[in-house]
C-alpha positions as a printed Julia matrix, in Angstrom:
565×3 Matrix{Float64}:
   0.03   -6.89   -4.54
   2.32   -9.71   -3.82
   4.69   -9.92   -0.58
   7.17   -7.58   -1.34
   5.7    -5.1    -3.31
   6.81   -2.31   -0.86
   9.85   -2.38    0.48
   9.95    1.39    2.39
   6.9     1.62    3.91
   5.25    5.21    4.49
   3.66    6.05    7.8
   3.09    5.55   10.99
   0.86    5.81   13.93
   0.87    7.03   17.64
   0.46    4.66   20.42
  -1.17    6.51   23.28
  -3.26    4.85   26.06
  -6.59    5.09   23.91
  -5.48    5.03   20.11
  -6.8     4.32   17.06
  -6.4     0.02   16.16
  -6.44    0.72   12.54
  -3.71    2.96   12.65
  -0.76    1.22   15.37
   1.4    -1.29   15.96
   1.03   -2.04   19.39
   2.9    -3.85   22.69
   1.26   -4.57   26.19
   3.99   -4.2    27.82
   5.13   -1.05   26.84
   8.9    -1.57   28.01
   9.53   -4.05   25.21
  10.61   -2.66   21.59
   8.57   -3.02   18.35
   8.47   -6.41   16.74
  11.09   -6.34   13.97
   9.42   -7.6    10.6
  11.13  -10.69    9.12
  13.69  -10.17    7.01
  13.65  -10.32    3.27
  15.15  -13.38    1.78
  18.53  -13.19   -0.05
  17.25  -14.9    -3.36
  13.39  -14.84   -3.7
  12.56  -15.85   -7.76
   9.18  -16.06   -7.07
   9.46  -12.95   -7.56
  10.27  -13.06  -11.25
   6.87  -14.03  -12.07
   5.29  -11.28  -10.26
   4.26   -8.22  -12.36
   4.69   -5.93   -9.28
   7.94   -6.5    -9.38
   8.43   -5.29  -12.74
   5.93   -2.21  -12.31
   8.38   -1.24   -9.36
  11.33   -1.65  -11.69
   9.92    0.41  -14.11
   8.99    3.27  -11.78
  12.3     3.3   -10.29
  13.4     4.06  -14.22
  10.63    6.39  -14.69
  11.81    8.34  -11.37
  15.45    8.59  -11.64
  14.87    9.89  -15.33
  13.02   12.38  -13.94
  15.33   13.04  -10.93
  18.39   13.7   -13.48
  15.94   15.34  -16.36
  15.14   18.24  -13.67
  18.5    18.37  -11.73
  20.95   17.97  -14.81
  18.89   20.6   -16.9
  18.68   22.93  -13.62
  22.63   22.73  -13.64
  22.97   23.62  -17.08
  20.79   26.73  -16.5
  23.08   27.54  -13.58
  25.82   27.13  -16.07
  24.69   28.92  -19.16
  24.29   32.06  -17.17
  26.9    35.02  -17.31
  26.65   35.95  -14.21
  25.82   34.19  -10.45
  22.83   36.8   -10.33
  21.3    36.04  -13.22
  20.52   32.09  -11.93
  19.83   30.25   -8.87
  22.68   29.56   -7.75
  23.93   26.66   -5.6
  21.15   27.17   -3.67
  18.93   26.72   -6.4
  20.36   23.4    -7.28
  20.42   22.2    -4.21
  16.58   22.56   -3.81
  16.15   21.19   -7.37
  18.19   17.88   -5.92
  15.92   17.89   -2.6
  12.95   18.79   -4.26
  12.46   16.08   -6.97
  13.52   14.18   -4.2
  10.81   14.79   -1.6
   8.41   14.62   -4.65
   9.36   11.75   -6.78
   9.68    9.76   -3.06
   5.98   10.4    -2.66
   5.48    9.48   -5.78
   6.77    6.08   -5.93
   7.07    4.86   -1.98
   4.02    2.49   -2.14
   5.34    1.06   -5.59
   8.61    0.59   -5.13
   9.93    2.14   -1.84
  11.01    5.09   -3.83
  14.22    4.67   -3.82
  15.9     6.38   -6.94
  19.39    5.62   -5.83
  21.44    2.41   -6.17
  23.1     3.37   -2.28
  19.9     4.02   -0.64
  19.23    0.15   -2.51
  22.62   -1.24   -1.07
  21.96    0.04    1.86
  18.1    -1.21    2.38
  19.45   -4.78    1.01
  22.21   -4.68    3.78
  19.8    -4.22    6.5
  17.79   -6.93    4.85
  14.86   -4.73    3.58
  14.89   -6.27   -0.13
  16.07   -9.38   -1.52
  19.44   -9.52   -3.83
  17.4   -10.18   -6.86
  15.19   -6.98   -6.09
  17.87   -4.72   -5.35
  19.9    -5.98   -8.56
  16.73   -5.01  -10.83
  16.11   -1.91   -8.83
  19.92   -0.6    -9.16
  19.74   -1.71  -13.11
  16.49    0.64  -13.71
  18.06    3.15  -11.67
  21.4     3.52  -13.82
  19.24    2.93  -17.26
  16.71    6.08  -16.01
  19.44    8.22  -15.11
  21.11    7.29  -18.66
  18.35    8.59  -20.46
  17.45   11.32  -18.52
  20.98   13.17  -19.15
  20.72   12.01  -22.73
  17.1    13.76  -22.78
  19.03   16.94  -21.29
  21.79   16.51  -23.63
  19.02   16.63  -26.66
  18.2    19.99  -25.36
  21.02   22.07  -24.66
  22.76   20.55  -27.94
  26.34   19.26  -28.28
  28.32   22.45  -27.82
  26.93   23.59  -24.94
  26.25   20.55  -22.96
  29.72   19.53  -23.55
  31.16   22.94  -23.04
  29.76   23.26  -19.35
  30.81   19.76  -18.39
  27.46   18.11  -18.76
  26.68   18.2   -15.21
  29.31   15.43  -14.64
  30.87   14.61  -11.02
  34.75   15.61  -10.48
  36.89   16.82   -7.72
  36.92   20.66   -7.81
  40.22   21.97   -8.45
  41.76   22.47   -4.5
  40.45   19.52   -3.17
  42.07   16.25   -3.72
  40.83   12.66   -4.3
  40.52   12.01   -0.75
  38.58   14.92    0.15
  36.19   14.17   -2.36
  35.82   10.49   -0.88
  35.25   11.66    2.24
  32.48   14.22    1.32
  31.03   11.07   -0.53
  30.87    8.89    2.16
  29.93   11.12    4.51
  26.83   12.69    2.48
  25.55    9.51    1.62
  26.0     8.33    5.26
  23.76   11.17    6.33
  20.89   10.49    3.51
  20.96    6.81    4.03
  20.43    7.23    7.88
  17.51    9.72    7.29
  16.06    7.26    4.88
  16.25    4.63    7.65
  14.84    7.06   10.49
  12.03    8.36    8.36
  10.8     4.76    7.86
  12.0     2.94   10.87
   9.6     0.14   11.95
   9.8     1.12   15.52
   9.26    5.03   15.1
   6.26    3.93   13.06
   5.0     2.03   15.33
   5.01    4.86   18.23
   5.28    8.24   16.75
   2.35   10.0    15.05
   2.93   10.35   11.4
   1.3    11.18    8.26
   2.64    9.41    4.62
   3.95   13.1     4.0
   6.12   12.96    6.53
   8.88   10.24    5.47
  10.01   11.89    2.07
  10.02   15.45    3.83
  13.24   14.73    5.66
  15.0    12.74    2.9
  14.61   15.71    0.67
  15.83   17.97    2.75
  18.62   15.65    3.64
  19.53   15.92    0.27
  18.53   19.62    0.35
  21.68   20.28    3.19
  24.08   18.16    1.6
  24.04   19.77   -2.21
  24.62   22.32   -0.4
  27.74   21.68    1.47
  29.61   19.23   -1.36
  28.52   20.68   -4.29
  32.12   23.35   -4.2
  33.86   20.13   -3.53
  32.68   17.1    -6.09
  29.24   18.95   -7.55
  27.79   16.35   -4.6
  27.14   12.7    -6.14
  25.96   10.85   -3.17
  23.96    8.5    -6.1
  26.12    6.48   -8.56
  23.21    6.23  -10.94
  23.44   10.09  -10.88
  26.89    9.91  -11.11
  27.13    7.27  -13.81
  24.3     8.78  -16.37
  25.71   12.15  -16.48
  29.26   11.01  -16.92
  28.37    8.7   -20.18
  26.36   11.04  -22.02
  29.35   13.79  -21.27
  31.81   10.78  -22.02
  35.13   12.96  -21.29
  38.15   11.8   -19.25
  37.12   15.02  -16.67
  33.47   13.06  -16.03
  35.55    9.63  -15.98
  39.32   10.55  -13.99
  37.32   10.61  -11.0
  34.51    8.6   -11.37
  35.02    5.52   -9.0
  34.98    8.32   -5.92
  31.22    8.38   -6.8
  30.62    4.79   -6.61
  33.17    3.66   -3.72
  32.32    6.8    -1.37
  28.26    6.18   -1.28
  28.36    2.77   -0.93
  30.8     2.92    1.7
  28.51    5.63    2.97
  25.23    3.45    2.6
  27.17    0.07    4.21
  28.07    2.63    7.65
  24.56    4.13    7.82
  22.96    0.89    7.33
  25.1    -0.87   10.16
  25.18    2.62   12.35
  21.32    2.16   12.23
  20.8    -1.46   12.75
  23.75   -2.4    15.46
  24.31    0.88   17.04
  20.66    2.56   17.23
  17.88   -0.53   16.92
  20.29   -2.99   18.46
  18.69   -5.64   16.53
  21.32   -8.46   16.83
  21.31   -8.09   20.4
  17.25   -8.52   20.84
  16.33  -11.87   22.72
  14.39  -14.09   20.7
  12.51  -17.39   22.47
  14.3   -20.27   20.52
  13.05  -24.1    20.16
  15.84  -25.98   19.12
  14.86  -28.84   16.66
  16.21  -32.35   18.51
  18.89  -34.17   17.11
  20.66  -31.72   15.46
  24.02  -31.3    16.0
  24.76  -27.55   17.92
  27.11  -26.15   15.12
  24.51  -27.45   12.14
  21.12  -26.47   13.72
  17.65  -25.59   13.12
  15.95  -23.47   15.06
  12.37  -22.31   15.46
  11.47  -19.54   16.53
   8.49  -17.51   17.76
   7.37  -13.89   17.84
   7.11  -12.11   21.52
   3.62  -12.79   22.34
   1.23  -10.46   23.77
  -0.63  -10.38   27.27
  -4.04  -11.64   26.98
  -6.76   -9.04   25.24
 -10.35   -8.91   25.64
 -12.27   -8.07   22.11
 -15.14   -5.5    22.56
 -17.17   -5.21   19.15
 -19.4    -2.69   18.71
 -22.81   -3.66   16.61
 -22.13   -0.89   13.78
 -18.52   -3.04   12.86
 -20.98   -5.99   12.39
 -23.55   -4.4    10.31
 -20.79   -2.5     8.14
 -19.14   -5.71    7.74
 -22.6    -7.44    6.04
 -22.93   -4.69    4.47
 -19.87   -4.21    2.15
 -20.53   -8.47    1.98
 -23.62   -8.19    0.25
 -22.35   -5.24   -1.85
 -19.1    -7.25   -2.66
 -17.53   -7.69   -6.61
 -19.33  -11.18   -8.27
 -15.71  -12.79   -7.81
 -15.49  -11.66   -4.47
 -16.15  -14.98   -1.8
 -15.4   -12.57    1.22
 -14.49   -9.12    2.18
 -11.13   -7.46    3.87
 -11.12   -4.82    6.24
  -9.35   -2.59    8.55
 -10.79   -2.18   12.32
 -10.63    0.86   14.22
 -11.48    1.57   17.75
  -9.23    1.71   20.91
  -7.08   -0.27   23.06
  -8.2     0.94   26.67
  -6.07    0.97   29.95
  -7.6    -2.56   31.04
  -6.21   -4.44   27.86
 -10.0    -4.45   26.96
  -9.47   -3.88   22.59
 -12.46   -1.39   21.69
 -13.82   -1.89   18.06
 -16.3     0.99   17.32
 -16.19    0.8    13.1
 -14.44   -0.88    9.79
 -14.32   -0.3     6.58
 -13.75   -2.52    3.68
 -10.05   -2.76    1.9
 -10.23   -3.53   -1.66
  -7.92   -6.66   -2.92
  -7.44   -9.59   -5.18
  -7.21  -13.3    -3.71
  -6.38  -16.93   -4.93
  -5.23  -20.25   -3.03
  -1.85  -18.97   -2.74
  -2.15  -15.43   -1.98
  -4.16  -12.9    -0.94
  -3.47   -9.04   -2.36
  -4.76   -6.43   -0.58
  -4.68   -2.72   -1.35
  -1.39   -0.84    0.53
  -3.04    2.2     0.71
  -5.12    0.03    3.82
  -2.31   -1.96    6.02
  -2.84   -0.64    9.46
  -5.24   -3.78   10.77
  -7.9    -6.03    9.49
 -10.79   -7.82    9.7
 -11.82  -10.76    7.81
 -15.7   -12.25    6.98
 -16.18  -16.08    6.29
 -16.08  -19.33    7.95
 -13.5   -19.05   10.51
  -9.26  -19.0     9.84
  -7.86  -20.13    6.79
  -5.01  -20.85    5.54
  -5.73  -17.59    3.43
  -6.21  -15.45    7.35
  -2.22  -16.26    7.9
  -1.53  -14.87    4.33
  -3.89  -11.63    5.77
  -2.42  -11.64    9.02
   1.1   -11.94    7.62
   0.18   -8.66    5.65
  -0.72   -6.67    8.98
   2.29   -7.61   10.64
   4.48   -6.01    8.59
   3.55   -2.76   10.12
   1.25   -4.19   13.17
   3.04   -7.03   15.27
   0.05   -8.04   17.11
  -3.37   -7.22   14.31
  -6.53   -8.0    15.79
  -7.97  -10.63   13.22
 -11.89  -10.5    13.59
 -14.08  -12.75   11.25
 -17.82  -12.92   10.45
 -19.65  -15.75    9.58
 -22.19  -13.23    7.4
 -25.08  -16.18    7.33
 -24.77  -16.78   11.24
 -24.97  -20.05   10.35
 -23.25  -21.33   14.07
 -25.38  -19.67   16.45
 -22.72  -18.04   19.5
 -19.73  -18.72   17.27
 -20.44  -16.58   14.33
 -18.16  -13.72   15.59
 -14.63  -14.74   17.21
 -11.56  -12.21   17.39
  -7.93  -14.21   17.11
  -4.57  -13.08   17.96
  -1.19  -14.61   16.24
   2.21  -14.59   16.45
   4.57  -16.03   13.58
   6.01  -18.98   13.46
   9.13  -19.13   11.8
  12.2   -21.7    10.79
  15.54  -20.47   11.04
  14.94  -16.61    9.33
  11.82  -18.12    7.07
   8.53  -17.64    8.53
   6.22  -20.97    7.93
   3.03  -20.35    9.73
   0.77  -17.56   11.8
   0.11  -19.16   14.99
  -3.59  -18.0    15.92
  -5.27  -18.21   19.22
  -8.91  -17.58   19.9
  -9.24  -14.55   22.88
 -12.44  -13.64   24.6
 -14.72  -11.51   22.55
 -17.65   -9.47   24.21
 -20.47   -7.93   22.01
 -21.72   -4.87   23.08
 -25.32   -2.84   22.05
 -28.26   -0.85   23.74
 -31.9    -2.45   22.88
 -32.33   -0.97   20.03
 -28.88   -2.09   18.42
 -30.09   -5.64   19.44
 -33.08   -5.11   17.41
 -31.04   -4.7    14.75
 -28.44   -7.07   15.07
 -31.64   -9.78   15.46
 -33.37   -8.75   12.57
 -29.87   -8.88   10.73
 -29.65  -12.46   11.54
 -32.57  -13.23   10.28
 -32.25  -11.84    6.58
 -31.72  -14.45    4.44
 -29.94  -11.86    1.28
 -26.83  -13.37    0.03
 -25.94  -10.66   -2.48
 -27.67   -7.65   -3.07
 -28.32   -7.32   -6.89
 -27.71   -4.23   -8.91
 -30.27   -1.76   -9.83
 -29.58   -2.57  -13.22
 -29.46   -6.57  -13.17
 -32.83   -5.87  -11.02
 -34.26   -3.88  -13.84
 -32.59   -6.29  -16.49
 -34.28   -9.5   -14.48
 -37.83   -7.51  -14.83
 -37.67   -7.26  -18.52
 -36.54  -10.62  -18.84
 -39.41  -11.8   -17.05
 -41.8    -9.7   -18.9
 -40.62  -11.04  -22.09
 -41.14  -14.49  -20.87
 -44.86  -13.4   -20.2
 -45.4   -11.59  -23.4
 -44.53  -14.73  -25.23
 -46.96  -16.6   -23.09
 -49.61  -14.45  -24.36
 -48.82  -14.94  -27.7
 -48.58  -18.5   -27.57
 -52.05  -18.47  -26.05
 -53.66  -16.03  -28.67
 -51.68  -18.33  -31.56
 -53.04  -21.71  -29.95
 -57.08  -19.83  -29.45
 -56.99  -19.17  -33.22
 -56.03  -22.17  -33.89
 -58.19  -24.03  -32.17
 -56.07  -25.84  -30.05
 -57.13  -24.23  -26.77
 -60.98  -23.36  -26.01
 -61.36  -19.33  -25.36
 -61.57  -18.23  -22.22
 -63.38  -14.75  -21.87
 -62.16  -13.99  -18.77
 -58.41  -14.24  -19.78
 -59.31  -12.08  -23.07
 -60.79   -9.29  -21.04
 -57.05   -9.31  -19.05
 -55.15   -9.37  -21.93
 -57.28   -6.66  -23.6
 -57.27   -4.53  -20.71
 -53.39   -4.99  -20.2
 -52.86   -3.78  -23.83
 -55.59   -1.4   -23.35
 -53.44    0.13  -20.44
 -49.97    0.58  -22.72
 -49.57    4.47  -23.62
 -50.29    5.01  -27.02
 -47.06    6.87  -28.13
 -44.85    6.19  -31.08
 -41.47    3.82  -30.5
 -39.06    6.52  -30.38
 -40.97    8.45  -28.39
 -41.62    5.34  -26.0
 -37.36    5.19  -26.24
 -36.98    8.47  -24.41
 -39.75    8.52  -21.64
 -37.41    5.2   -20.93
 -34.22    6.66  -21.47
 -34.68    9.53  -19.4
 -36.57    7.18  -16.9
 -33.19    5.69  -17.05
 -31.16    8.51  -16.59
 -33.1    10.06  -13.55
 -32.6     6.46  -11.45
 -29.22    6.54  -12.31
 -28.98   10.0   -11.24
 -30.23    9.22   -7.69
 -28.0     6.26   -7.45
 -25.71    8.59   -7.74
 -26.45   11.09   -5.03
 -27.2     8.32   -2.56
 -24.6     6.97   -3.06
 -22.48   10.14   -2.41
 -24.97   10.65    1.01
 -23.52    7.37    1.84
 -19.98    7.7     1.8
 -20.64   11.38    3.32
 -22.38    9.53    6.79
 -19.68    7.28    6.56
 -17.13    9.95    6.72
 -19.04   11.57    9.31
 -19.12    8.74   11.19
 -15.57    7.76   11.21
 -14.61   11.59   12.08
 -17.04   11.51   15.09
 -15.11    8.02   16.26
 -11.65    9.78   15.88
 -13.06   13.16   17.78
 -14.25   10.6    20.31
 -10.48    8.93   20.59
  -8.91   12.04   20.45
C-alpha cells in the first residue's frame, strides 16, 4: 500500500506505565502532546499512478451507492405507507442513515478512510488529512455512487411512485424558511464532522484504549441524533452527494428550489468543525516546533528545517523468543521476499528501560522506492537484514504515522558481525519546510536478556547455517528429481554392459538386482494411489501442525498481554 492509502486511520492504543509497544504511540515525557503526523501535500500526482488510489475511489462509489440504495429506498417505504404505524417512522430512518453509516465506515476505513461524504472530504482536506487531488477523486466517486444508487431505487419503486413521494429529495419543510434550513445544515454537519475528527484524532489514539470498532460507532450515531432532529426541517442532508443524487434522479424544481442549502450549509459546517478541532481543541498552530533556519536566506523568503520532538534516551531489552521468531518467519519467508517486517510487542517500564518479549511478522510488498506493508499491522516494527536502509526510513516513516517514536529493531539473520548482529534505533523526521526528506536514526543501547537454557538456544541458532527452509513439496520434488537422475545412471550402465563398452561388475549387478528386487510388485495405477494417498496424509499433517502452530503462537501472545495487563 503506498503512502496515503489511508487517510482516517482506525484505532488506537492506551499508554499506561507498562503497555503494550505494538499497540502505542508513546512520549517520555508525558506532559508533552502527541507528535502531529506531517501533513498531506496539496498536489501529490504520484499518486495517479498508484492503483490504491483508484481502489479507494472506487470503494468510496461502491459505499455511497450503498449508503443512498438503503436510506433512499427506506424513505420510500416510510412514504408508501398509509399510515405512521404501519412504517418506521422517523426513527426508523434515522437509524437506516446511522446504520449504513457505522457499517459501510467499517467497511471501507482502511481503504479509503471511509468517508462517503464530500463534507466529511472538505473537511479532512482542510485540516490537511488528504491531498487536493485525493479529495477531488474522492468527492467525484462520492456524487457518481450516490447518482446511481437513487437511480437503482428509482428502478424499483417505478416512475409514479418515486416521483409522487418526492424521491427522497432535500427541501425546506413548509414552516421553516431558507435560513432555518441553512442553519440546521451547518450545524448538523458541524456536529458529524467534529465526531469524525474526535473518533480518529491522532492524539486520542495515541492515549486512549480503543478497538477499530470504536471510531465508526460514534459517527453513526452522530448521524443517528441528527436525522433525527432535521429531518421535520430539510429531510436532514448534511452530505451533498446525498443531496445531489436524489435530487437528479427526482429532477423537479421542489428537489432543485432549494438545493444550494445542501451544499453551502455542510461545507460551511465541515470548514467550522475542521478549524473548531484543529485551532480551538489540538491547538496545532500554536505547538513549538525546534526550527534550523537555512543561512542566507532572506527572513520573509525562507527555508526552514525542521525536526520532530525527540525522545529521552531508551534502553532496548530483547527477549530471546523475539530473536528466534524473527529467524523463524526469515527462513519461512515468500521466494521474493529478501527480508521480513514485523511488529514488536512488549512494555515500556517506569525506568525508560523498552521491554520486547515477542513479534510477529507483517505481510508486505517492497521495491527501491517503497516499501508496502499490510495496514491491518501499523502499531510498531521490526526489521531483519543488514543494518538501516534507505528502505528502514520508508518503514519507519510508516510507524510514525500512528507511533511518533517506533522502536526500529533489525536482525542480521546469518550473525555474520559477531556483537553487532542485533541493534535497536530510534528516529525522528527530518523535514524541509512541511515536506519530510529523511528519518534521522540513532543507535540506543540494547541489552539481550535469557536464562541458560535460552542461551543454548540462541548459540545453537547462530550456528545453523539454513538460509531458507524448503517446502515439503520442493523437498519431495528435489528427491524424485534425484532419483531420476540415478535411474538413468543405471540404465546407462546396463546399456553400456551389453554393449560391451564397460566390463561387468557382479557386485554392482547384485545391487541393482536387489534394488529392483525390493520395488512392490503392484500394478501402475495401483502404485498411483498408495502415492496419492501417501500424498494426501503428509499434506494432511502439514495441515494440523501447522494449525498447532499458530494455536501456541496465540497462546503465547495472550499469556504476554495477561502478563502486561
Amino acid at each position: 500500500m503506498e503512502g496515503k492509502e489511508q487517510d482516517v486511520s482506525l484505532g488506537a492504543n492506551k499508554f499506561p506505565e507498562r503497555q503494550p509497544i505494538g499497540t502505542t504511540a508513546q512520549t517520555q515525557d508525558g506532559g508533552k502532546d502527541y507528535t502531529e503526523p506531517p501533513p498531506a501535500p496539496l498536489f501529490e500526482p504520484s499518486e495517479l499512478t498508484s492503483w490504491s488510489f483508484y481502489r479507494a475511489g472506487i470503494a468510496e462509489f461502491v459505499a455511497t451507492f450503498l449508503f443512498l440504495y438503503i436510506t433512499i429506498l427506506t424513505v420510500m417505504g416510510v412514504n408508501r405507507a398509509d399510515s405512521k404505524c404501519a412504517t418506521v417512522g422517523i426513527q426508523g430512518i434515522a437509524w437506516a442513515f446511522g446504520g449504513m453509516i457505522f457499517a459501510l465506515v467499517y467497511c471501507t476505513a482502511g481503504i479509503s478512510g471511509g468517508h462517503i461524504n464530500p463534507a466529511v472530504t472538505f473537511g479532512l482536506f482542510l485540516a490537511r488529512k488528504l491531498s487536493l487531488t485525493r479529495a477531488l477523486f474522492y468527492m467525484v466517486m462520492q456524487v457518481l455512487g450516490a447518482i446511481v444508487g437513487a437511480g437503482v431505487v428509482k428502478g424499483f419503486e417505478g416512475k409514479t411512485f418515486y416521483g409522487k413521494h418526492n424521491g427522497g429529495a432535500n427541501f425546506v419543510a413548509p414552516g421553516y424558511t431558507k435560513g432555518d434550513g441553512l442553519g440546521a445544515e451547518i450545524v448538523g454537519t458541524f456536529i458529524l464532522v467534529y465526531t469524525v475528527f474526535s473518533a480518529t484524532d491522532a492524539k486520542r489514539n495515541a492515549r486512549d484504549s480503543h478497538v477499530p470498532l470504536l471510531a465508526p460507532l460514534p459517527i453513526g450515531f452522530a448521524v443517528f441524533l441528527v436525522h433525527l432532529a432535521t429531518i421535520p426541517i430539510t429531510g436532514t442532508g448534511i452530505n451533498p452527494a446525498r443531496s445531489l443524487g436524489a435530487a437528479i434522479i427526482f429532477n423537479k424544481d421542489l428537489g432543485w428550489d432549494d438545493h444550494w442549502i445542501f451544499w453551502v450549509g455542510p461545507f460551511i459546517g465541515a470548514a467550522l468543525a475542521a478549524l473548531y478541532h484543529q485551532v480551538v481543541i489540538r491547538a496545532i498552530p500554536f505547538k513549538s516546533k525546534c526550527q534550523i533556519e537555512a543561512p542566507n536566506m532572506a527572513a520573509s523568503d525562507r527555508t526552514v528545517l525542521q525536526f520532530s520532538s525527540s525522545s529521552q534516551s531508551l534502553t532496548a531489552k530483547v527477549h530471546p523468543l523475539v530473536i528466534f521468531n524473527i529467524c523463524d518467519c526469515y527462513v519461512r519467508r515468500p521466494d521474493q521476499a529478501d527480508r521480513v517486517i514485523g511488529t514488536l510487542l512488549g512494555s515500556v517500564l517506569s525506568d525508560g528501560t523498552v521491554d520486547i518479549r515477542n513479534s510477529y511478522a507483517v505481510p508486505h510488498n517492497e521495491s527501491i522506492e517503497q516499501v508496502a506493508l499490510d495496514i491491518e499491522y501499523h502499531h510498531n516494527m521490526y526489521s531483519t537484514g543488514l543494518g538501516v536502509t534507505g528502505g528502514s526510513a520508508l518503514i519507519h516513516e510508516f510507524y510514525s504515522r500512528e507511533v511518533p517514536n517506533p522502536i526500529h529493531l533489525t536482525v542480521d539473520t546469518g550473525f555474520t558481525n559477531g556483537g553487532g548482529t542485533i541493534k535497536a534505533y530510534v528516529s525522528n523526521n527530518l523535514s524541509l519546510g512541511e515536506r519530510q526528506i529523511a528519518a534521522q536514526f540513532q543507535e540506543i543501547p540494547l541489552d539481550l536478556r535469557m536464562v541458560e537454557a535460552e542461551r543454548i538456544g540462541f548459540d545453537t541458532l547462530k550456528s545453523t547455517s539454513v538460509d531458507k527452509i524448503p517446502s515439503d513439496l520442493e523437498g519431495m520434488e528435489a528427491s524424485m528429481q534425484h532419483l531420476l537422475v540415478l535411474i538413468d545412471d543405471i540404465y546407462k550402465y546396463v546399456d553400456d554392459v551389453v554393449e560391451g563398452r564397460v566390463a561387468p561388475d557382479n557386485k554392482i549387478g547384485r545391487s541393482i538386482s536387489d534394488a529392483v528386487g525390493s520395488l512392490p510388485k503392484v500394478s501402475p495405477s495401483v502404485f498411483d494411489k498408495l502415492v496419492n494417498d501417501s500424498l494426501q496424509d503428509h499434506l494432511l499433517l502439514l495441515y494440523l501442525s501447522s494449525i498447532t502452530r499458530t494455536q501456541l503462537s496465540l497462546a503465547e501472545k495472550l499469556n504476554t498481554a495477561a502478563q502486561i495487563l
